[in-house]
C-alpha positions in Angstrom: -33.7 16.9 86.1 -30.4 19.5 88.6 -30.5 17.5 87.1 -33.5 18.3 85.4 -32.4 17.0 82.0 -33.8 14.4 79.9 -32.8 15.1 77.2 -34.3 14.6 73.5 -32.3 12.6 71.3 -29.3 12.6 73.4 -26.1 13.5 71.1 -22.4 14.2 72.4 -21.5 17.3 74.1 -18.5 17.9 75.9 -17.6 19.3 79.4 -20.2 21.7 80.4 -22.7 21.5 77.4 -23.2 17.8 78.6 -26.2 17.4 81.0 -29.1 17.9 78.5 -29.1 16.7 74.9 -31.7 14.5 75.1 -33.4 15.5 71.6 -29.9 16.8 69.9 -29.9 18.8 66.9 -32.5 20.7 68.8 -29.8 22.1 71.2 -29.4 25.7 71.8 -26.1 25.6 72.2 -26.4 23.4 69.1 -24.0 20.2 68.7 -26.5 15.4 73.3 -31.6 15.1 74.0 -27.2 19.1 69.5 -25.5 19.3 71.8 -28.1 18.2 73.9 -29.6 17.5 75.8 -28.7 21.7 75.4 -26.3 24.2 77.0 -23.9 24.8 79.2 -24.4 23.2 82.5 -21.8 23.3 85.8 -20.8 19.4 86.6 -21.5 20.7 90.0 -25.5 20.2 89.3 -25.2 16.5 88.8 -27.2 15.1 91.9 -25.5 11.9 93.6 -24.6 9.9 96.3 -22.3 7.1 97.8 -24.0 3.5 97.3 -26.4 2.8 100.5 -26.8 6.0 101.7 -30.0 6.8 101.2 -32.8 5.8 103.2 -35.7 4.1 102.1 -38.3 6.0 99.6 -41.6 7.1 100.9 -42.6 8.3 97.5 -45.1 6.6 94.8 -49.1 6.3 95.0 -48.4 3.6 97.8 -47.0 6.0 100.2 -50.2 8.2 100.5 -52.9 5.0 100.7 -53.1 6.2 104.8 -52.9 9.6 104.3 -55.7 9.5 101.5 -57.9 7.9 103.6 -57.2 9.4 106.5 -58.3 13.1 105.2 -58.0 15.1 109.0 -54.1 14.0 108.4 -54.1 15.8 104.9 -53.0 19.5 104.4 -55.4 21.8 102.4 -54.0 25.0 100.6 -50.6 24.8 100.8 -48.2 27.0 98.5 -45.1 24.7 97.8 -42.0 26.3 96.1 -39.9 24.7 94.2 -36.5 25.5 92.8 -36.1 25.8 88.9 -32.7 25.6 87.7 -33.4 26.7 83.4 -29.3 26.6 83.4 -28.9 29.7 81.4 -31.7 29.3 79.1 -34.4 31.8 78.2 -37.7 30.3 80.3 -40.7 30.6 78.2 -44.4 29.2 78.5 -44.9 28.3 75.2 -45.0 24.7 74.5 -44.1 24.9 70.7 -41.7 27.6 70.8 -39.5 26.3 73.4 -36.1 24.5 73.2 -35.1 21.1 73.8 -33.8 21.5 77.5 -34.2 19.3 80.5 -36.2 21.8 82.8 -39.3 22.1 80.4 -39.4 18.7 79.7 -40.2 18.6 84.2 -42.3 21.8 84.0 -44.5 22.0 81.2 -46.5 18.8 81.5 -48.1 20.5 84.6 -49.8 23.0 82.5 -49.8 21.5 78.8 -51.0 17.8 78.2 -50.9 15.8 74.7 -52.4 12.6 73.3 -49.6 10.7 74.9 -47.2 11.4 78.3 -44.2 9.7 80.2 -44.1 8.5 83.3 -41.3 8.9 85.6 -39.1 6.0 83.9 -40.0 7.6 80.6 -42.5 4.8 79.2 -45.0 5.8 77.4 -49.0 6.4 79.0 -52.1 7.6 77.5 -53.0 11.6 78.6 -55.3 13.1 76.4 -56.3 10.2 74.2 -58.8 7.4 75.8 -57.2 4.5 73.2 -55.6 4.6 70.0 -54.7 1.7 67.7 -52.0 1.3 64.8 -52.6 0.2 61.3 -51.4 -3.1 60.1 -48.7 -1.5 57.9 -47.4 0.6 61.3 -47.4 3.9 59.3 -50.9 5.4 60.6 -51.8 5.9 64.7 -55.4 6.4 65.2 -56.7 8.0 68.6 -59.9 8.8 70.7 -60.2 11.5 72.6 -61.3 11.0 76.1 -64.7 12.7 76.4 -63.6 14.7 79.6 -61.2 16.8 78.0 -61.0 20.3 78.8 -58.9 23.3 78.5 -58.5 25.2 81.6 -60.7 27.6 80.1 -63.5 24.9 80.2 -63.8 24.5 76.5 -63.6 21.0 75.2 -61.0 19.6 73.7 -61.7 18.5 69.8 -59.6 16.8 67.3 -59.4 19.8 64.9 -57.6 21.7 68.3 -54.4 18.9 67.8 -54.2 19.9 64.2 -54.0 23.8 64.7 -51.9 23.5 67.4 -49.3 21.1 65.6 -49.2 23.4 62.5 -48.7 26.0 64.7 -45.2 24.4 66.1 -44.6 23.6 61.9 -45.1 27.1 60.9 -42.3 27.2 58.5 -41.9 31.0 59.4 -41.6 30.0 62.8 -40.7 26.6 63.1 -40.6 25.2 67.0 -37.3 24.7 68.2 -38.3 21.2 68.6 -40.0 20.3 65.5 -37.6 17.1 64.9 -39.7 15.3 67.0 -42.2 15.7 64.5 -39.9 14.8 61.5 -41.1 10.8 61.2 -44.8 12.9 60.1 -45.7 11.8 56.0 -44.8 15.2 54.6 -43.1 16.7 56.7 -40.1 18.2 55.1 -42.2 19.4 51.9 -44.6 21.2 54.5 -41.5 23.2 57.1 -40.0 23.9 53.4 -43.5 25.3 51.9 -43.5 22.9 49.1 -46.8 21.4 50.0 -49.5 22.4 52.5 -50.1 18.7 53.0 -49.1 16.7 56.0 -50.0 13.5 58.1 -52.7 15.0 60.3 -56.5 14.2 59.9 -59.5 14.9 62.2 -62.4 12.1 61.1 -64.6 13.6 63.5 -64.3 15.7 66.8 -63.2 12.8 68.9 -60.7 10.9 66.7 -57.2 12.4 65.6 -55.0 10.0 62.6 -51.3 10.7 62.5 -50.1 9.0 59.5 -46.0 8.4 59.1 -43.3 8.1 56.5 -42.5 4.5 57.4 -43.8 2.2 60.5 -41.2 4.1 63.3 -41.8 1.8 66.3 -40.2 4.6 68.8 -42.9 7.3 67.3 -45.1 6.9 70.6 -42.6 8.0 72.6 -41.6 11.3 70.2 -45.1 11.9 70.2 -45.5 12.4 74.1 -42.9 15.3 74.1 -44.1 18.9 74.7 -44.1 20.4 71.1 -47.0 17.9 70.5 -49.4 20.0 73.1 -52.5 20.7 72.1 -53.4 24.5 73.4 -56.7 26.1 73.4 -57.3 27.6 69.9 -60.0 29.9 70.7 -57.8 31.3 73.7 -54.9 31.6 71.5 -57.2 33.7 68.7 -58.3 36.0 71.7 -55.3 36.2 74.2 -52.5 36.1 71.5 -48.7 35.9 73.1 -50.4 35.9 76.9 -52.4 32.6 75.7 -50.3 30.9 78.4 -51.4 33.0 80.8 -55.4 32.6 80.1 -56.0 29.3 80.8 -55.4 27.6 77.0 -53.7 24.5 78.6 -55.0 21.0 79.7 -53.0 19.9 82.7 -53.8 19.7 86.6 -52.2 22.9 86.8 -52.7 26.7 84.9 -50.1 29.5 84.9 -51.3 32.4 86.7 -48.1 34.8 87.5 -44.5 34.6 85.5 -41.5 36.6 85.5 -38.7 34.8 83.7 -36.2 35.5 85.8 -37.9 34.9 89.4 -40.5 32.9 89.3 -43.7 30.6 88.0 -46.7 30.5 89.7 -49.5 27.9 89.0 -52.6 27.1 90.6 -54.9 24.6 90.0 -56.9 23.6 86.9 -60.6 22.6 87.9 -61.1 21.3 85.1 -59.0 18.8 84.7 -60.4 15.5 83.6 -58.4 13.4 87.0 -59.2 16.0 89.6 -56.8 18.2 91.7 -54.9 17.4 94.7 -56.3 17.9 97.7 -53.7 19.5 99.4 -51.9 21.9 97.1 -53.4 25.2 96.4 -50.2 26.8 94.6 -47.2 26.0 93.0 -44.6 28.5 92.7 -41.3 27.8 90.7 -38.4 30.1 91.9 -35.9 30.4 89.3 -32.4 29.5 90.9 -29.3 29.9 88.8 -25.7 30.5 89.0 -23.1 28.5 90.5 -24.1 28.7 94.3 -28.0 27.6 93.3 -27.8 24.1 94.6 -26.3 25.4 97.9 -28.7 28.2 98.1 -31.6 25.6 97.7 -30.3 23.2 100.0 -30.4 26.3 102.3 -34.0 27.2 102.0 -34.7 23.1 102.3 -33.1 23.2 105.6 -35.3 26.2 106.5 -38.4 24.2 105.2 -38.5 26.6 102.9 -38.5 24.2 100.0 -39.5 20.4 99.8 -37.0 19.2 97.7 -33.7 19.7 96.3 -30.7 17.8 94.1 -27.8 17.1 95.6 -25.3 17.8 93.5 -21.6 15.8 94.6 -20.0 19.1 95.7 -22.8 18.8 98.6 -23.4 15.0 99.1 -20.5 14.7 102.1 -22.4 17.2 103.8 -25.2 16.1 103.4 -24.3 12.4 104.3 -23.1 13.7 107.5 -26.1 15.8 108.3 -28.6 13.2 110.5 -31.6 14.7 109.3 -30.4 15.3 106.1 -29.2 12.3 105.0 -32.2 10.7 106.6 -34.4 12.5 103.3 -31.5 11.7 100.8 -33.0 9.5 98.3 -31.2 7.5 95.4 -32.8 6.9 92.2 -31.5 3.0 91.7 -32.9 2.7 88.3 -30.8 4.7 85.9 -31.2 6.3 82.3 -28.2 8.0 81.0 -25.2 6.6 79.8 -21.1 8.7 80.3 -18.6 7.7 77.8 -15.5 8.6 76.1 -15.9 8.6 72.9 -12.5 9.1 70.0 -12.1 10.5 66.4 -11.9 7.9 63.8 -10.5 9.9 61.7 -7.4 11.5 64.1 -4.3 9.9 65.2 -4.5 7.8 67.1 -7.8 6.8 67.3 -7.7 6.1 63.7 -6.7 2.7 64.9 -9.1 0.8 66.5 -6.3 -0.8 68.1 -5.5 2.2 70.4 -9.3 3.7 70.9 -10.1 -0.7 72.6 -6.5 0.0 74.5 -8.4 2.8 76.0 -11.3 0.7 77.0 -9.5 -1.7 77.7 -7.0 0.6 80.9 -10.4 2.6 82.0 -10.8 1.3 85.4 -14.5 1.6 85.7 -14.6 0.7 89.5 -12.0 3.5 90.4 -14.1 5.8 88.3 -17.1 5.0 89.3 -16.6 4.6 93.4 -13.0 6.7 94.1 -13.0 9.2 91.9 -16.3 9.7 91.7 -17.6 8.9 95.1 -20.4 6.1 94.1 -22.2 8.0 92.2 -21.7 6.0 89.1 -22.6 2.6 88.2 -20.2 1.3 86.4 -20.9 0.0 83.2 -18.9 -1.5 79.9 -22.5 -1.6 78.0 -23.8 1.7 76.4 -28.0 1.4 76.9 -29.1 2.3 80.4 -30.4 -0.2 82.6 -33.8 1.9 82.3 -34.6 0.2 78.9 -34.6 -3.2 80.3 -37.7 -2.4 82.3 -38.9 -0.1 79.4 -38.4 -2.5 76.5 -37.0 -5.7 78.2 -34.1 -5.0 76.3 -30.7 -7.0 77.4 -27.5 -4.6 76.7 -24.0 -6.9 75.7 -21.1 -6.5 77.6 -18.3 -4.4 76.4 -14.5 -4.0 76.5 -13.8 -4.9 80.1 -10.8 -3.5 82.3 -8.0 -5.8 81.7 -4.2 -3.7 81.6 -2.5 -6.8 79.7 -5.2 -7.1 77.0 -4.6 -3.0 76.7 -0.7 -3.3 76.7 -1.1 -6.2 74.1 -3.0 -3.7 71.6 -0.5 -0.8 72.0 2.2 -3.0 70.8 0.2 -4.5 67.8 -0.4 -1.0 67.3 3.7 -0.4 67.0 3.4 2.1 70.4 4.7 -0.2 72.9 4.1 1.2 76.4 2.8 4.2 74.8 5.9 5.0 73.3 5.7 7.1 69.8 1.8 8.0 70.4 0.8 10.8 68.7 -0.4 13.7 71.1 -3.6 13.1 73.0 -5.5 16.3 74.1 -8.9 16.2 76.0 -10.3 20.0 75.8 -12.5 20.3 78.6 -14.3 23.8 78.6 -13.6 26.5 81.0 -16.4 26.8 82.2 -16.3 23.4 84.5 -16.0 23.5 88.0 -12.7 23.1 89.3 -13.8 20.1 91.1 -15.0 18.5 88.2 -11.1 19.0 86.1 -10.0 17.8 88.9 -11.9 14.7 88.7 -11.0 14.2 84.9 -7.6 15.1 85.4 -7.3 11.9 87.9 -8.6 9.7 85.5 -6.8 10.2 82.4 -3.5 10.5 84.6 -4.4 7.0 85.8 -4.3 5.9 82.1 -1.0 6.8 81.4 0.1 5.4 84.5 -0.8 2.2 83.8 -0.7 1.7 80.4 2.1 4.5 79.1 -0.9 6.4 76.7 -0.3 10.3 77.9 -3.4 12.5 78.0 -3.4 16.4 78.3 -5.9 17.9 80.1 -6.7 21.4 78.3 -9.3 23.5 80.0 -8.4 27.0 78.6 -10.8 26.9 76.4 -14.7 28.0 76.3 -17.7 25.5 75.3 -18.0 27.6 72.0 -13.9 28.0 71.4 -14.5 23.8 71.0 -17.2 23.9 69.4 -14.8 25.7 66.7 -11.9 23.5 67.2 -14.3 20.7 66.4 -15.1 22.2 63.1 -11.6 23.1 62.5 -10.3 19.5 62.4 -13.5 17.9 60.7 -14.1 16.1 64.5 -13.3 15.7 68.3 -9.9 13.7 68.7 -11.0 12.5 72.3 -14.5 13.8 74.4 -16.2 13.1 77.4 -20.0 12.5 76.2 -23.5 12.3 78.2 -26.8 10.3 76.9 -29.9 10.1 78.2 -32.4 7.4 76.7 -36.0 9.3 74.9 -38.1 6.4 73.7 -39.1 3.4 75.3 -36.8 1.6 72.6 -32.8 1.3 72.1 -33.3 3.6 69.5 -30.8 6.2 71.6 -28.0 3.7 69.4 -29.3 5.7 66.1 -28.5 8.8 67.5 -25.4 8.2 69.0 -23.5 5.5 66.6 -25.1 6.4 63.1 -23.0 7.4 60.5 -25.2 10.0 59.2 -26.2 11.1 62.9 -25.4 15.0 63.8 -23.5 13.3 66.6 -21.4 11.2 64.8 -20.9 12.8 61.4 -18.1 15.4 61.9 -17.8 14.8 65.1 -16.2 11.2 66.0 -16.7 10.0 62.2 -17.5 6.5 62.2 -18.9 5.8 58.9 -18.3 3.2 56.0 -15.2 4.8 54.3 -13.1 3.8 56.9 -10.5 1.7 56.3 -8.8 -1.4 57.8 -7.3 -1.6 61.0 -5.1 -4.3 61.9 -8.1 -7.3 62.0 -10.7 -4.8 62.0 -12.7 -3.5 59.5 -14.6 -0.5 61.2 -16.1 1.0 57.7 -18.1 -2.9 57.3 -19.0 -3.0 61.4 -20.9 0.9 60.8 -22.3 -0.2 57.3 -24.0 -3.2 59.5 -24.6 -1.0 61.9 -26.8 1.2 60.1 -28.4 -2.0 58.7 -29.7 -3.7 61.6 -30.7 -0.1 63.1 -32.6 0.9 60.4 -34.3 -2.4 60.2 -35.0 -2.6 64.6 -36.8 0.9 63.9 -39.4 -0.9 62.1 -39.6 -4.1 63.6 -43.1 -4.7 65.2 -41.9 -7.7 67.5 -39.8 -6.6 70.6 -37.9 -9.9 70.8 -36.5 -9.6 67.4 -36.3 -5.9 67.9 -33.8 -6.3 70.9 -32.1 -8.7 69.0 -31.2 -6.6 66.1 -30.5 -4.2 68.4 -28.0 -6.1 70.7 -26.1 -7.2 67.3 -25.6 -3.1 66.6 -24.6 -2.7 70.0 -22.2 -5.4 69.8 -20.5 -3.5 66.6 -20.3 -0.6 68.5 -18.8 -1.5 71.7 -16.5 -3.8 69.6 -14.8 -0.7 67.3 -14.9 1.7 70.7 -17.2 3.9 69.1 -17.9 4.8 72.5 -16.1 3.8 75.8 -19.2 3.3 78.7 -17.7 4.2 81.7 -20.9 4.2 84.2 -24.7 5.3 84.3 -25.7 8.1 86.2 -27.3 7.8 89.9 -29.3 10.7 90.6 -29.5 11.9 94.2 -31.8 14.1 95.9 -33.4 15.2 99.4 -37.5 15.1 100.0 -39.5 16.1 103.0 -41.5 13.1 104.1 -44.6 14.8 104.3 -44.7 15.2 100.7 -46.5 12.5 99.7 -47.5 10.5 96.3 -44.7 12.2 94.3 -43.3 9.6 91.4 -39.7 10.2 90.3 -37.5 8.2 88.1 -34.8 8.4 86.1 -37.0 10.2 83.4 -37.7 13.1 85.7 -35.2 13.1 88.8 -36.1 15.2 91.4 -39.1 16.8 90.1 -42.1 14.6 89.6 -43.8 13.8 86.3 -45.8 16.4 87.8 -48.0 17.3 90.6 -51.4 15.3 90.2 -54.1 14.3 92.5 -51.5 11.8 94.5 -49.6 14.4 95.8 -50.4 15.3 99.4 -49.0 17.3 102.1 -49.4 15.5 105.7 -49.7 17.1 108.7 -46.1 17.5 110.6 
């Protein structure tokens, strides 16, 4: 979302892999929703802004009540373009054969629609499914099709259509990129592996479609409204092979019409769709933008009126604050759904004593971080879950280690490293490929550490993403990262995939499992055995109160052995004309709307 990335399953990446791992092991650059959320992205795309700088929204169904009714003020057949950022990644159209990366997750629900959606703050809302209900034992989902359900072909949609176009993201000889999300299926491993033809899919009749799970996975709703779980339009799939995407086989207010993957997407407008069309916009075209000068380039063309919206990354946000008319557009998106954190090694010196990894909690300076260093475009935070699951799930994070220089001073020397002295070497690798601005930034930080607390920390940016990647696997883990998550179901379930001890995030990578031994009074081997008690038993708890309570506990476990240092969640920035109307962003989608429905209007200016 420039940040176009959600992310799946977000897992731990590191310097410029970091924006997108939303959906992890997924990632094509393999190591956060892995890693990620997904590929190499510049720091520089990270929209944000200083605290109050941003005028008040006009976006959201609200904002277009006058202009609705007031059709002589409404636009008809306007082309919009939009800037697409795919950081690096191959753009494709095909829902089931794409990867997990942020941009799709903003693009394709235009064009391709499922039995389930997000909305902007990532909760979960019927699409093509009228109802659906869950058995008592939580293991079997049971949907209606609405009766208006068409492909933009004009066939109807039919049950039997979900189940060929599922199998065909499970072809074991092609197996979608994101088929994880599809894992929690009864069957589902014996079916990718060819040991059984039989899965958890069943079409009763033409209107009703029964998904029956391994185990009663209260988060499966919100797997189940990601992309790979499109239905297409079989019979235009049989008859237009690859170019199905271009003939119509999707279900969303929009169709592809024109593609070239490395300058543009052009849609127009599916009639058929069962919520109409909007009355304004006769064409959507999605200019690929990429390199490092995108962001400035787009802000460009959106001071040309070229464009109606942009991110603002922070190597642009002064100027645009000082712009009148610019900053007059800036909007902030308060509500926030990604987490940044350090996160250490349990199994390197020093970090091998949870003594040293809470000092390090413990002299982060979360304010300085947060406000100085990085301008206010932080909240700063010493709880891991994103404020966005409170109004998701009502879910109540626990405070963590706060900033207290005594209390971190106090642990060194129980450690035996008074004032840092004796501590083995400390390196953060920080890949290459970064923007100078954002070593810069990092560089600050950690020097502030060892200012104040005597703990040295070497920058190292010499080396590529990949030359990490290696190092990583080299010493069995990552002494000391910087890591990016961004919440995928309406649950606190992101904990599984980030603290785990059999999570691709965790295992080999910062290692906190139940071998570990003592430290001093802690016992961080018991703390991630309980851990992976109480998560396994809030991914199956039907009540949401007792749910967020099990949840809190494992948070408490985690933020208690440093598993992870929170340092602040992420406040995405962006600029909008005000005559674009009815858009609905969130932390879910950024910039780009959860997609360009009947609500979205163009008023006369």
């Amino acid at each position: 979302m420039a940040d176009e990335t959600k992310p799946r399953v977000s897992a731990s990446e590191t310097g410029a892999d970091r924006l997108f791992r939303l959906f992890a092991e997924t990632s094509p650059k393999g190591s956060r929703r892995d890693l990620l959320r997904w590929g190499a992205i510049a720091a520089g795309a990270v929209a944000t802004t200083h605290a109050g700088a941003a005028a008040a929204s006009p976006f959201g169904t609200a904002g277009i009540t006058a202009a609705r009714a007031q059709s002589a003020d409404v636009e008809t057949g306007v082309t919009l373009t939009i800037p697409f950022n795919p950081f690096g990644q191959l753009v494709t159209l095909d829902p089931h054969h794409t990867v997990n990366w942020g941009p799709f997750w903003n693009l394709f629900p235009n064009v391709w629609g499922g039995l389930l959606r997000y909305d902007e703050n990532g909760k979960v809302e019927v699409d093509l499914a009228e109802s659906f209900a869950v058995s008592e034992d939580g293991k079997t989902y049971t949907f209606k099709i609405r009766p208006d359900a068409k492909y933009a072909s004009g066939n109807p949609v039919i049950a039997g259509d979900f189940i060929t176009s599922w199998k065909r993201a499970l072809d074991p000889a092609n197996l979608s990129p994101m088929a994880s999300f599809m894992e929690l299926v009864s069957g589902y491993q014996d079916y990718i592996n060819r040991s059984s033809d039989q899965i958890g899919f069943n079409a009763p009749d033409d209107q009703t479609v029964e998904i029956t799970l391994n185990a009663a996975y209260n988060y499966f709703p919100s797997y189940l409204a990601a992309f790979v779980w499109s239905v297409v339009d079989p019979a235009v799939v049989k008859s237009a092979g690859d170019n199905f995407a271009l003939s119509d086989a999707g279900t969303g207010p929009w169709r592809f019409t024109e593609f070239d993957p490395s300058t543009q997407i052009v849609m127009e407008p599916n009639t058929n769709h069962y919520a109409g069309n909007s009355p304004s916009l006769a064409k959507l075209v999605w200019s690929v933008m990429e390199g490092p000068a995108a962001d400035s380039d787009a802000l460009e063309l959106y001071k040309n009126d070229e464009v109606p919206m942009v991110d603002v990354p922070i190597s642009l946000l002064s100027g645009v604050e000082r712009d009148p008319d610019l900053s007059a557009d800036l909007i902030r998106i308060e509500l926030s759904g990604s987490t940044r954190s350090l996160a250490m090694d349990f199994k390197q010196a020093p970090f091998d004593d949870v003594r040293i990894r809470q000092a390090l909690a413990r002299a982060s300076n979360r304010e300085t971080w947060a406000n100085e260093i990085w301008e206010g475009t932080w909240l700063p935070s010493t709880s891991f879950s994103p404020p966005v699951l409170t109004t998701l799930s009502t879910y109540e994070p626990p405070e963590g280690l706060d900033y207290d220089l005594d209390a971190a001073k106090k642990l060194l020397e129980d450690a035996e490293f008074p004032e840092g002295e004796g501590l083995p070497e400390i390196v953060y690798y920080e890949p290459s490929e970064d923007t100078d601005d954002e070593k810069a930034r990092w560089q600050t930080f950690f020097q502030s550490i060892a200012d104040d607390i005597g703990m040295p920390i070497t920058v190292d940016a010499t080396r590529t993403a990949a030359d990490i990647a290696q190092l990583q696997l080299d010493n069995g883990g990552r002494q000391l990262d910087v890591v990016w998550w961004w919440n995928v179901t309406e649950t606190p379930h992101l904990m599984v995939d980030a603290f785990q001890s059999a999570a691709p995030a965790m295992r080999g990578v910062f290692n906190w499992n139940g071998d570990l031994p003592k430290s001093g009074d802690f016992d961080p081997g018991a703390d991630s055995k309980k851990f992976d008690e109480l998560v396994a038993q809030a991914d199956v708890e039907t009540d949401q109160n007792a749910r967020n309570d099990l949840f809190r506990q494992a948070e408490e476990l985690a933020l208690k052995n440093a598993v992870y240092v929170p340092l602040g969640h992420w406040i995405q920035m962006f600029v909008q004309k005000p005559w674009l109307q009815g858009t609905k962003q969130g932390p879910w989608t950024g910039r780009l709307p959860v997609w360009f429905n009947k609500d979205v209007v163009v008023v006369k200016h």
